[in-house]
MARTI-637203 format. One line per 2 residues: number of its first residue (from 1); their letters; for each residue x, z, y of C-alpha. Coordinates in pm, whole numbers. Layout:
// MARTI-637203
NUM	A	X Z Y ~ ...;
END
This chain:
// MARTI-637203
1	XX	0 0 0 ~ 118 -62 346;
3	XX	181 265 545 ~ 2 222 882;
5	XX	262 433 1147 ~ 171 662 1414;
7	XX	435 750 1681 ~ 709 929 1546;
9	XX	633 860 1203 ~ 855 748 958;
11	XX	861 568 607 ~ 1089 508 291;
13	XX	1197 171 243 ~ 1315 42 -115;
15	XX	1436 -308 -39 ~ 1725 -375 140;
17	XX	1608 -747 232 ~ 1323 -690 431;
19	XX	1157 -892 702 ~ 1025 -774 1041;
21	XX	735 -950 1180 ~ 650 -926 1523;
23	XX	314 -1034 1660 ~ 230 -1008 2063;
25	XX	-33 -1232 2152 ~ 191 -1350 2428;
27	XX	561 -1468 2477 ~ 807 -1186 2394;
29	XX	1172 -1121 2365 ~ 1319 -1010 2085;
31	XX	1676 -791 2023 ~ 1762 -605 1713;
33	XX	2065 -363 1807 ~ 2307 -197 1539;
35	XX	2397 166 1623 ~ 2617 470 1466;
37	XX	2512 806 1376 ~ 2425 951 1698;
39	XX	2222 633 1812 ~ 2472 472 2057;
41	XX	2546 80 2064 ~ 2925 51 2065;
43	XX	2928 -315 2231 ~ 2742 -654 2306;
45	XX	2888 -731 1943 ~ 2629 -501 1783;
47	XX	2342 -689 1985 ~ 2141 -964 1814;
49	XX	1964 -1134 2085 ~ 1842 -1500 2148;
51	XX	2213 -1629 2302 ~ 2403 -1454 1990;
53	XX	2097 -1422 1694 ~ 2296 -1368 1409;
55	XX	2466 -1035 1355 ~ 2615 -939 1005;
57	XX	2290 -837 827 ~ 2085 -983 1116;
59	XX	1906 -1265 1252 ~ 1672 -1292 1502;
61	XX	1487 -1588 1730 ~ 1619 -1779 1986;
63	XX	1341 -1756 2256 ~ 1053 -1614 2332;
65	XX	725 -1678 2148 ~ 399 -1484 2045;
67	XX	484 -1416 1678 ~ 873 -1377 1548;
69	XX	1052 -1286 1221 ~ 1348 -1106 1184;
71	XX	1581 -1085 878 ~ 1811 -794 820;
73	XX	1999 -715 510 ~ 2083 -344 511;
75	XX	2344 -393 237 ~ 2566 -664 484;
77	XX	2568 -401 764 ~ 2894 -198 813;
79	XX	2924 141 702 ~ 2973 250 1039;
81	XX	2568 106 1130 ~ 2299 366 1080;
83	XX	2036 241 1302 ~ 1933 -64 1335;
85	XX	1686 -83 1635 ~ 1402 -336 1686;
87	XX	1353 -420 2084 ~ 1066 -634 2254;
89	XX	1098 -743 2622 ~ 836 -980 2846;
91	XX	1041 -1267 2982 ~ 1095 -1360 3318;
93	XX	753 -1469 3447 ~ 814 -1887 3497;
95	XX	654 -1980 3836 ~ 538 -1667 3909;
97	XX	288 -1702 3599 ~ 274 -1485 3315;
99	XX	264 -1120 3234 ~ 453 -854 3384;
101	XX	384 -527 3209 ~ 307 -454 2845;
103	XX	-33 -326 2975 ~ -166 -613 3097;
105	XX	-146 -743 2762 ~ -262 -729 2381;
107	XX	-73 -424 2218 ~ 222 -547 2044;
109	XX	191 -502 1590 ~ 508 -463 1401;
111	XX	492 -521 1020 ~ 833 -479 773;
113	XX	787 -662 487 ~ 951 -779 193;
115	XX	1082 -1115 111 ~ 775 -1188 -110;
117	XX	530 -1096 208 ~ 444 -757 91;
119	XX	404 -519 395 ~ 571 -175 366;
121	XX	466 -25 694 ~ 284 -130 979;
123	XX	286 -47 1345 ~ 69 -125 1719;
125	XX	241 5 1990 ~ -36 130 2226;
127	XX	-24 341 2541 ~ 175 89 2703;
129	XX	133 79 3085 ~ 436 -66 3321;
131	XX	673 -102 3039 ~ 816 -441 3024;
133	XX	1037 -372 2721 ~ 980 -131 2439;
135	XX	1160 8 2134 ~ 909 -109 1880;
137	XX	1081 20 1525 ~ 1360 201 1427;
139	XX	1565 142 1094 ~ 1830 447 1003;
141	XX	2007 601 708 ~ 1979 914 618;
143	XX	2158 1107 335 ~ 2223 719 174;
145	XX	1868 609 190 ~ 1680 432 471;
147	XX	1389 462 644 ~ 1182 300 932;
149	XX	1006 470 1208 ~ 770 453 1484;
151	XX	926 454 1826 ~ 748 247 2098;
153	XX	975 409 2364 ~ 917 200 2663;
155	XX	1104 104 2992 ~ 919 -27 3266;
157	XX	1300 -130 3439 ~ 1308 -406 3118;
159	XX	1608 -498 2842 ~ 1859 -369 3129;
161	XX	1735 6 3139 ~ 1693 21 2765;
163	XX	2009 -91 2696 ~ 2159 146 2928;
165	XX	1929 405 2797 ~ 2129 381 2460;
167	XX	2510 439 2607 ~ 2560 50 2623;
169	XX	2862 9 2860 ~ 2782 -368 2953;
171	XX	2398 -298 2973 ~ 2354 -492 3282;
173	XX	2570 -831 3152 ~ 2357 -849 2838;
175	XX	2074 -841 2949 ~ 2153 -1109 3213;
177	XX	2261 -1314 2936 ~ 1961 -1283 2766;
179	XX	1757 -1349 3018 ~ 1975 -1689 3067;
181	XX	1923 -1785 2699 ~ 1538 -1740 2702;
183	XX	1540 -1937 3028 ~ 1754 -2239 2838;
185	XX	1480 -2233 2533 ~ 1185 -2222 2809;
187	XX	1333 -2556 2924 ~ 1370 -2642 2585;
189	XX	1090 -2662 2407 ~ 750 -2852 2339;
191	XX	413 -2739 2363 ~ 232 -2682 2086;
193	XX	-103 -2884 2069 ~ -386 -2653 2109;
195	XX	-611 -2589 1801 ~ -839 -2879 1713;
197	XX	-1238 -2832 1688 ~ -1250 -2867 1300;
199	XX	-994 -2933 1084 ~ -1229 -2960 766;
201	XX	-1304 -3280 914 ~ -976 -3480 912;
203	XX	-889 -3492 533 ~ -528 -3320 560;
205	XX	-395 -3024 283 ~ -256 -2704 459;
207	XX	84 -2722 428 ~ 309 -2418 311;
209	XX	392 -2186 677 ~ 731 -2289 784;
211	XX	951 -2084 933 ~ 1138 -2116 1219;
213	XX	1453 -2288 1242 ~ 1586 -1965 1405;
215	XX	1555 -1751 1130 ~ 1663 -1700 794;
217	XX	1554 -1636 452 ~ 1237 -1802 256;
219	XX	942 -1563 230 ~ 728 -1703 -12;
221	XX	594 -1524 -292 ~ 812 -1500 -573;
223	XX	704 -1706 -894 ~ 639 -2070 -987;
225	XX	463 -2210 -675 ~ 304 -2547 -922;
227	XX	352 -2874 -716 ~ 412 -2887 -420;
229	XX	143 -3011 -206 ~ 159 -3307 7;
231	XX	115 -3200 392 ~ -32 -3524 468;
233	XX	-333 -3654 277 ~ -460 -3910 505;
235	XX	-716 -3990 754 ~ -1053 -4106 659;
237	XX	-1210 -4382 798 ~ -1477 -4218 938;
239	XX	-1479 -4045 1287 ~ -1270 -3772 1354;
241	XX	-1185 -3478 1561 ~ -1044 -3558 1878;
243	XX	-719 -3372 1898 ~ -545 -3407 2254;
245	XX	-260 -3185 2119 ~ -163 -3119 2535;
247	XX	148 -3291 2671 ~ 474 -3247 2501;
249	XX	614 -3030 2765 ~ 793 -2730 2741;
251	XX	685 -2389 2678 ~ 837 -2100 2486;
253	XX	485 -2050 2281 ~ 145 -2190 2343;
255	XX	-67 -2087 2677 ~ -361 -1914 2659;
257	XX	-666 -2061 2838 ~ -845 -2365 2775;
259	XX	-734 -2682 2908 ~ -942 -2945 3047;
261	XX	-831 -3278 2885 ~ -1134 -3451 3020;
263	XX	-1018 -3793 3132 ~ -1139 -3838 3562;
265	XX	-1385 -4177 3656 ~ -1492 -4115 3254;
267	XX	-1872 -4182 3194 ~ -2023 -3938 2898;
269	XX	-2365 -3981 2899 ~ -2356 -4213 2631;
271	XX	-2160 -4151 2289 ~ -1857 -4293 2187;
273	XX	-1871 -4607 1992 ~ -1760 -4571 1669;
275	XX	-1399 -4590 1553 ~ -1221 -4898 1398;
277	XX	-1235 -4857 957 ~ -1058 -4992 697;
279	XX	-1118 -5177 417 ~ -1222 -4975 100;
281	XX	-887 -4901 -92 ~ -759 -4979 -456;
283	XX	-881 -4734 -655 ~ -579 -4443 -671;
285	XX	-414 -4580 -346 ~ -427 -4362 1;
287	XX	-688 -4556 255 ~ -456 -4831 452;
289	XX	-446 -4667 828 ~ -604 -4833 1103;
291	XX	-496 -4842 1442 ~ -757 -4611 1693;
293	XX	-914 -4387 1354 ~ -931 -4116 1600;
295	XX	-1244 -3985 1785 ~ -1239 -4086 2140;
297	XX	-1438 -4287 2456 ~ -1193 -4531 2456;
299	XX	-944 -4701 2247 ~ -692 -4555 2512;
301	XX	-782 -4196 2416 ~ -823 -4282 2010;
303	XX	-516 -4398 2016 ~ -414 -4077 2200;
305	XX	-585 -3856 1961 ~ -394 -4033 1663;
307	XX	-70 -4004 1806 ~ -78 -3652 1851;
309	XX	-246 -3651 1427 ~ 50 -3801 1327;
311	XX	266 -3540 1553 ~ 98 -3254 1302;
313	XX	88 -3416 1025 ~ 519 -3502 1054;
315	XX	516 -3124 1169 ~ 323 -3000 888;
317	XX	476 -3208 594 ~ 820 -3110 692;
319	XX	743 -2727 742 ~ 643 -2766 396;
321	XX	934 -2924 267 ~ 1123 -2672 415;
323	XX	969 -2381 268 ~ 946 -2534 -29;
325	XX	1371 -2566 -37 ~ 1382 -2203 149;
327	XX	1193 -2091 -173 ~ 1356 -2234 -393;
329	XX	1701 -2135 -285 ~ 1562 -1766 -271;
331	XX	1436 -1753 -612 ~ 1758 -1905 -777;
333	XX	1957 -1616 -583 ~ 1741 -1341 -747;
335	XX	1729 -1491 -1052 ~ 2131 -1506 -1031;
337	XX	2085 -1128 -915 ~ 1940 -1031 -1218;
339	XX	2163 -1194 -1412 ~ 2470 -1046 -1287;
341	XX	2309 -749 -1286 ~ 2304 -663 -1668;
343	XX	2651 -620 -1737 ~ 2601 -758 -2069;
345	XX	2526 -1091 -1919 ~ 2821 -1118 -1662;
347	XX	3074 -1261 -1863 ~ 3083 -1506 -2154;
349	XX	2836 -1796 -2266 ~ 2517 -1663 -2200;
351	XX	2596 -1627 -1825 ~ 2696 -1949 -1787;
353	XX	2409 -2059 -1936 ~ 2132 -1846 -1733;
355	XX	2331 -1975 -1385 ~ 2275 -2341 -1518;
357	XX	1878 -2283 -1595 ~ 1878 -2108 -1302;
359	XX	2051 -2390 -1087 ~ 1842 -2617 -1295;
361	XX	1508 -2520 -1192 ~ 1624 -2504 -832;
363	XX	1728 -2836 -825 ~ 1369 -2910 -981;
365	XX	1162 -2738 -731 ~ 1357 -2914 -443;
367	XX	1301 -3278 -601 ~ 938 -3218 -604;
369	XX	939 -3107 -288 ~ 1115 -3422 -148;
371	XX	886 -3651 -379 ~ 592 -3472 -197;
373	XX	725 -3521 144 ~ 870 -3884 89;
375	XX	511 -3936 -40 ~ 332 -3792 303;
377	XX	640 -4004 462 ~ 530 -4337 360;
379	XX	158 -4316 489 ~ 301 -4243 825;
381	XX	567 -4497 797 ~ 268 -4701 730;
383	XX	9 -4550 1010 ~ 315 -4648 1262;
385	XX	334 -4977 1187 ~ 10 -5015 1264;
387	XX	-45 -4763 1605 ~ 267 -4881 1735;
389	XX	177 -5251 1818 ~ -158 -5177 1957;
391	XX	-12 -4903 2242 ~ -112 -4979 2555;
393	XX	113 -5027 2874 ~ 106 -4641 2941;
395	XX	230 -4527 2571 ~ 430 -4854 2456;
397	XX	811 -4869 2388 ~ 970 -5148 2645;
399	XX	1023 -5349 2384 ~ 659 -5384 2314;
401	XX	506 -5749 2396 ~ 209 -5577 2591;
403	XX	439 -5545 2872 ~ 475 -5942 2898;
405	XX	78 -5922 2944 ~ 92 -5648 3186;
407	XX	-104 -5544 3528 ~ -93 -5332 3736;
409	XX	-397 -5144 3608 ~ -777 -5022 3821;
411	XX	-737 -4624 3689 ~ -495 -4396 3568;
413	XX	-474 -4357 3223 ~ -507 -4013 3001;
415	XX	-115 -4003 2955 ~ 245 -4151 2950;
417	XX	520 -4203 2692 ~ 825 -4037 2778;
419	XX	1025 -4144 2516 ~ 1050 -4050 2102;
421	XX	1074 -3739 1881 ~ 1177 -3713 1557;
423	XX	1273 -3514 1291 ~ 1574 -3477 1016;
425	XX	1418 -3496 740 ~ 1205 -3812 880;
427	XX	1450 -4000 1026 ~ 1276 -4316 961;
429	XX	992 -4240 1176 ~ 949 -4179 1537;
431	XX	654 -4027 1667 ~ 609 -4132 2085;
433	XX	636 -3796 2335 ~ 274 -3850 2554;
435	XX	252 -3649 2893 ~ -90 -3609 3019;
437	XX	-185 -3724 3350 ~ -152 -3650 3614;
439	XX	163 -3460 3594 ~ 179 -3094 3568;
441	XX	558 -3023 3535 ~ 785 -3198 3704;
443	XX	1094 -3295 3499 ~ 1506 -3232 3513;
445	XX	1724 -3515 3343 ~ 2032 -3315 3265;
447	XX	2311 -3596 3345 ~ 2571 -3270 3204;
449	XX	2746 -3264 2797 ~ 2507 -3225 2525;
451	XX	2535 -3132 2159 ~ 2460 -3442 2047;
453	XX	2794 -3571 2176 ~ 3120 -3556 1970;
455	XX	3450 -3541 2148 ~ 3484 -3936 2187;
457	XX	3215 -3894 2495 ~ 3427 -3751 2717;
459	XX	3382 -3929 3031 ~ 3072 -3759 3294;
461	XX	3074 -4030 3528 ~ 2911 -4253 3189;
463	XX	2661 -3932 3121 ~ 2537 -3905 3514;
465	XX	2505 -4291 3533 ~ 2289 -4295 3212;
467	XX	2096 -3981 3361 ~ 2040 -4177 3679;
469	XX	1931 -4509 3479 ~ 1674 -4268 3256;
471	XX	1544 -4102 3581 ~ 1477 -4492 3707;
473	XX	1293 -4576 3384 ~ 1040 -4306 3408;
475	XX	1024 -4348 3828 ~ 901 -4750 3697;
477	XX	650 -4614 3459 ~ 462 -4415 3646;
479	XX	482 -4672 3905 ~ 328 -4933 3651;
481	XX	57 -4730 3526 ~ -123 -4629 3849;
483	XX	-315 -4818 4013 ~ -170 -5017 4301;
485	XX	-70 -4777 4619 ~ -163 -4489 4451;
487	XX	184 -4351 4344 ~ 488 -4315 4584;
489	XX	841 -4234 4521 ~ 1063 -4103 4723;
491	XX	1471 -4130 4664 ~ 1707 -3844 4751;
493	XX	2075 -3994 4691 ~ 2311 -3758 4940;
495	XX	2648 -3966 4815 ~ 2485 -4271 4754;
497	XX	2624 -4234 4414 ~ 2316 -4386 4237;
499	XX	2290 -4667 4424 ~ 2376 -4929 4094;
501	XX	2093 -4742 3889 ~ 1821 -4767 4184;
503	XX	1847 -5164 4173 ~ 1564 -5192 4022;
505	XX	1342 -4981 4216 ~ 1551 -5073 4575;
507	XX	1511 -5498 4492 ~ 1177 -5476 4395;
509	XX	1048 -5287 4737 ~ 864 -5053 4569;
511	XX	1023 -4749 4714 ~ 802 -4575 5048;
513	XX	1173 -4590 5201 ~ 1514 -4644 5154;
515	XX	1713 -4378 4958 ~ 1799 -4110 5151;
517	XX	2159 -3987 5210 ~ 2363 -3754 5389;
519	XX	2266 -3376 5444 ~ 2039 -3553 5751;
521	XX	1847 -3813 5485 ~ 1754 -3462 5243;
523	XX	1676 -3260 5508 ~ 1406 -3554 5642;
525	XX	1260 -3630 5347 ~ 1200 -3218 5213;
527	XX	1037 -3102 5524 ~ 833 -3432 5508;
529	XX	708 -3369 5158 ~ 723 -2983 5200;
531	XX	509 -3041 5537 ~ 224 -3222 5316;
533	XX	216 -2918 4986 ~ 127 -2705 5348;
535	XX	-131 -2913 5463 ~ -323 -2979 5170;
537	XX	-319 -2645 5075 ~ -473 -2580 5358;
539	XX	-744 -2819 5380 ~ -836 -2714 5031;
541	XX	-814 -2361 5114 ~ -1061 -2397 5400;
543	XX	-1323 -2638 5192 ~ -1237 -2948 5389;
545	XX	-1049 -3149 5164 ~ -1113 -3468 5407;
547	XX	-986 -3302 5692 ~ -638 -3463 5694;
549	XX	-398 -3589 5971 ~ -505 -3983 6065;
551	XX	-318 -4220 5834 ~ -237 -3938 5598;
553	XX	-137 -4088 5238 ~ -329 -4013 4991;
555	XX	-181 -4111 4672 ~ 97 -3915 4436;
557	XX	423 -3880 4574 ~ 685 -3824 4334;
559	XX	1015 -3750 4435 ~ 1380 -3846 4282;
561	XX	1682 -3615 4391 ~ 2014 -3741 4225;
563	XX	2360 -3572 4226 ~ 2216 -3218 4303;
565	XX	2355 -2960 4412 ~ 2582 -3204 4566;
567	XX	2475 -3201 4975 ~ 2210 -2902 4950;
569	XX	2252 -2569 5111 ~ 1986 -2275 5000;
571	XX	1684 -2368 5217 ~ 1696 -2719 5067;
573	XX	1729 -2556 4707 ~ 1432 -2351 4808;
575	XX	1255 -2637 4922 ~ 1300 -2779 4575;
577	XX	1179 -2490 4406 ~ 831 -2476 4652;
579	XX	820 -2810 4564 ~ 820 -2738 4165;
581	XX	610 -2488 4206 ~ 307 -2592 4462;
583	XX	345 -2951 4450 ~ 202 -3103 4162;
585	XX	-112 -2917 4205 ~ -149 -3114 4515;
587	XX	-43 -3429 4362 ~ 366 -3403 4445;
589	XX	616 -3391 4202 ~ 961 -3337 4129;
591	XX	1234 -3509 3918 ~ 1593 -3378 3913;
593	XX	1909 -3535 3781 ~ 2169 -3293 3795;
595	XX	2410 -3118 3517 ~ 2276 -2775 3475;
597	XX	2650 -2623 3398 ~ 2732 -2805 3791;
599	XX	2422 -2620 3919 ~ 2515 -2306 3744;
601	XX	2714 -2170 4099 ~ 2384 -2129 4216;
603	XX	2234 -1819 3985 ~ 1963 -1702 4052;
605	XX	1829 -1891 4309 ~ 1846 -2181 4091;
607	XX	1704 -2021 3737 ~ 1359 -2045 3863;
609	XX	1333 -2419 3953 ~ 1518 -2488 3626;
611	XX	1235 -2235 3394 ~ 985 -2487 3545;
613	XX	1079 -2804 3503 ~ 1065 -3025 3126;
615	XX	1424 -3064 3042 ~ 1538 -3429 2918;
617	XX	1801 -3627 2838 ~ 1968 -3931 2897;
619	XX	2106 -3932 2551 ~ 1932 -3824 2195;
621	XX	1987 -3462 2137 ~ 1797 -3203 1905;
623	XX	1704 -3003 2240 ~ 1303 -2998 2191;
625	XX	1103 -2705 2001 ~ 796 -2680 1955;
627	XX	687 -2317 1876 ~ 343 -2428 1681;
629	XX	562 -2487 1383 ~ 891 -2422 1487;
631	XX	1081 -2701 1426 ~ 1398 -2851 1647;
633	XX	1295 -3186 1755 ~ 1540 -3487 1859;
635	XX	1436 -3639 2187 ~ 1507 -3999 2264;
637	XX	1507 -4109 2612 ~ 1310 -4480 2673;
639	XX	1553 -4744 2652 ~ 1487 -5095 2786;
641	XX	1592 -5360 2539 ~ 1982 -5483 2679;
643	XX	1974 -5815 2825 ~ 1576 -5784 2868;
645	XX	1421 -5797 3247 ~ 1095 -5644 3145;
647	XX	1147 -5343 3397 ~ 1242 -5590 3647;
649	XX	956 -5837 3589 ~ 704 -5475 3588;
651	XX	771 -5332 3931 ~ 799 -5676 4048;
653	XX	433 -5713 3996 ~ 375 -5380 4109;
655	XX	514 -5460 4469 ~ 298 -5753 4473;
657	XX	23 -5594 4388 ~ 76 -5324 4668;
659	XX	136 -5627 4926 ~ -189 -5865 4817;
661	XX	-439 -5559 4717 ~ -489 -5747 4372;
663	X	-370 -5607 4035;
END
């Protein structure tokens, strides 16, 4: 039976391999810290945290989410660790938003488990009021045994006065630098699509609960789990669920609140028409996927709806993949445990032969597995095919022929591609990243090193020219999906380093000005945009929205800013960050290319305008989470073909279509 703790109350534990699962109902922080015999934490080495998870014995998340899962191993601790202390902490609020006291929100539960998901004790920290971190449970060895108790100590002065609290000399620096890391996986991370109205309609098998890619050992139950179960059992023909999934921006766990993902200008008095089918199948064969399956008003937002189905389904196949090999790996160790256990068995023949049955059946679990996902693989491989060419302008690669059809279009559409995501495992397959519109989040191409690069890529002029060229590529989309005059970008180019990138968007004419340089040029063009976040604000505010300056422009400005910090002093960084914050709720938006290790000089000035922006890059890198599942995603930036003039030919149109009136 699980032993449901009180404060203060403490509990046996007879596994040393135990998992700690942490549920918050919000985005929290978590630290597991090591100390002796009298309680005190000796040094930042005894701290696992989300910049340094891994301790000996210890492993822990590397952001912030609503639910996490710790491993410790209380036989690979040093003999000189008694106490092993688990510690929650409320981020940073990003933009202001977000909680900022334990009271304010859901009380935290703490559950220690086994490795086959049996609870051993229990724990809800209430009577939290300003606390904004807490220590939650508390692991310690006494006379050779251990035990876990109830603490839910809090410390309304965060990670920095509990740290302090427990003799830590550097107190202060660590929690700094974990405040930096959870700020890097806030930038880092996709939003997970928010539930779907039924899924007993779209003919999918639950997959097995993954784990996160943070975190360590399998936990499912022990035994012969049968076959494994595909993750992705196809669509049917018939209408389905709409399932907007959000826009793949960041977030360290999904937002509460509902969303509204109604489309503006759309008419909903009648019903949908129904979806495309396909023909009836060969008896035994999975249903051949059509393009637009997906419930929806249009073919624009079926086609949105499926995109984000195949997102889940590539999410949920792969989690199960994963836990399949997790459990399998875990059950070969204890079955090697037992074996060497029984020191009759350690040596000879029959040792050798129960570490080959054992190997044996590993190796057959993880087979199955992999026939199960390259099974689930195919039908997407084959749903692709299909969604891919019928894209329109707004979601398509620039390689697709719609483009050589395209113009300029009468409304804005439900969303935009900003490139790929895939997978490991999947490599085959890439599933496009859609961003609803009209922005929400502005974005920051980092032009700075990432990991994707090996030591042959040495050269940073290359990575901020490629940043710059990225930044132009997504400037021309949303250019070519609004409707003529209503989008507007601005260029803010101090050094006039990006001038060979901004061809495209300086020949065309589609620019509201030339690119503006020198500490003059920024200056200009922030108080401009700054001046118009102020007066719509305040024409909303006071409930005349049409009470504007004469000749005020009315459409979305976005604005560009290259080679920052280069040629801005602190009120134009605060600009920026007002900018980030306000703008896009009044239709202004932001899009930095900078290195973030350059714009490090700035501290803390800078760390909020970097928490709320959607980090990208100009090259692919495994930089994108998404905390519904948990898995690392590779982002691919939107290349135009080489040689092609598609992007050319596009915002030419678009400038003649702002000069005529005519799409």
């Amino acid at each position: 039976m699980t032993a449901e703790l009180v404060r203060g109350q403490n509990h046996p534990l007879s596994q040393s391999r135990l998992e700690i699962r942490v549920s918050a109902g919000t985005p929290v922080v978590t630290v597991a810290a090591l100390g002796d015999e009298d309680g005190r934490i000796h040094g930042v080495e005894w701290v696992a945290h989300p910049g340094a998870p891994t301790r000996p014995g210890l492993e822990v998340s590397r952001q912030a989410a609503a639910d996490h899962r710790l491993a410790v191993d209380l036989d690979a601790l040093a003999d000189t660790v008694h106490r092993v202390g688990v510690l929650l902490a409320l981020p940073a609020p990003a933009g202001g938003q977000g909680p900022t006291r334990f009271g304010a929100v859901a009380a935290p539960f703490v559950a220690v488990t086994g490795l086959d998901g049996t609870e051993t004790a229990s724990y809800t920290i209430t009577g939290l009021e300003a606390e904004t971190a807490v220590i939650a449970l508390e692991l310690y060895r006494r006379q050779g045994a251990w035990k876990v108790r109830a603490v839910g100590q809090g410390y309304a002065g965060g990670l920095a006065e509990l740290l302090t609290d427990q003799a830590l000399p550097q107190a202060q620096q660590l929690a700094g630098s974990i405040e930096e890391a959870v700020t890097r996986g806030l930038a880092r991370s996709v939003q997970a699509p928010p539930p779907r109205p039924s899924d007993g309609d779209r003919a999918r098998r639950t997959a097995t609960p993954a784990h996160h890619p943070d975190q360590s050992a399998a936990t499912a139950p022990q035994g012969d789990p049968g076959p494994v179960p595909p993750a992705y059992g196809g669509r049917p023909a018939g209408p389905q669920p709409a399932y907007p999934g959000g826009a793949a921006e960041p977030s360290a766990a999904p937002t509460g609140g509902p969303i509204d993902y109604s489309h503006p200008r759309r008419q909903s008095a009648a019903p949908p028409p129904p979806p495309p089918t396909a023909p009836p199948a060969p008896p035994g064969q999975p249903a051949q996927p059509v393009a637009g399956d997906a419930t929806g008003w249009s073919m624009e937002e079926r086609l949105y709806n499926q995109v984000w189905g195949m997102f889940e389904d590539l999410a949920r196949t792969t989690a199960a993949y994963r836990s399949a090999v997790d459990f399998a790996e875990s059950r070969m160790d204890k079955e090697l445990e037992q074996v060497l256990s029984d020191p009759r068995s350690r040596i000879g023949g029959q040792a050798d032969a129960a570490r080959e049955a054992a190997r044996a059946r590993q190796a057959q679990l993880v087979d199955r597995a992999r026939e199960a996902l390259d099974r689930d693989l195919a039908q997407l491989v084959a749903e692709a095919e299909v969604v891919e060419p019928a894209l329109p302008p707004a979601y398509a690669r620039w390689d697709n022929p719609v483009w050589h059809a395209y113009r300029v279009p009468m409304e804005i559409p439900m969303a935009l591609r900003l490139g790929d995501l895939r997978l490991p495992e999947a490599d085959r397959i890439r599933i496009p990243m859609l961003l609803r519109l009209p922005l929400e989040r502005g974005l920051w191409i980092d032009s700075g090193r990432t990991d994707a690069l090996d030591d042959s890529f040495t050269d940073a002029h290359d990575m901020r020219r490629l940043a710059m060229e990225t930044a132009v590529t997504h400037a021309a989309r949303l250019l070519a999906v609004y409707p003529a005059g209503e989008f507007t970008v601005h260029i803010v180019d101090p050094a006039g380093s990006g001038a060979q990138s901004l061809v495209p968007l300086t020949r065309s004419g589609v620019l509201a000005a030339p690119p503006a340089q020198g500490a003059a040029g920024v200056a200009d063009v922030l108080g401009r945009l700054t001046q118009r976040v102020d007066l719509v604000q305040m024409a909303l505010r006071g409930g005349a929205p049409d009470a504007l300056p004469p000749g005020f422009d009315p459409s979305q400005q976005l604005l560009v800013v290259n080679d920052f910090p280069h040629g801005f002093d602190d009120r134009a960084v605060n600009q920026l960050r007002y900018l980030a914050d306000e703008g896009p709720a009044v239709g202004v938006h932001l899009m930095m290319v900078a290195d973030r290790e350059e714009s490090a000089g700035y501290g803390p000035l800078l760390d909020p305008l970097w928490r709320s922006l959607l980090r990208l890059t100009p090259v692919a890198d495994s930089h994108l989470a998404d905390p519904w599942v948990g898995h690392a995603w590779t982002y691919e930036p939107p290349l135009v073909p080489p040689g092609s003039q598609v992007l050319q030919q596009v915002l030419t149109r678009v400038a003649e279509a702002r000069r005529t009136g005519r799409p």
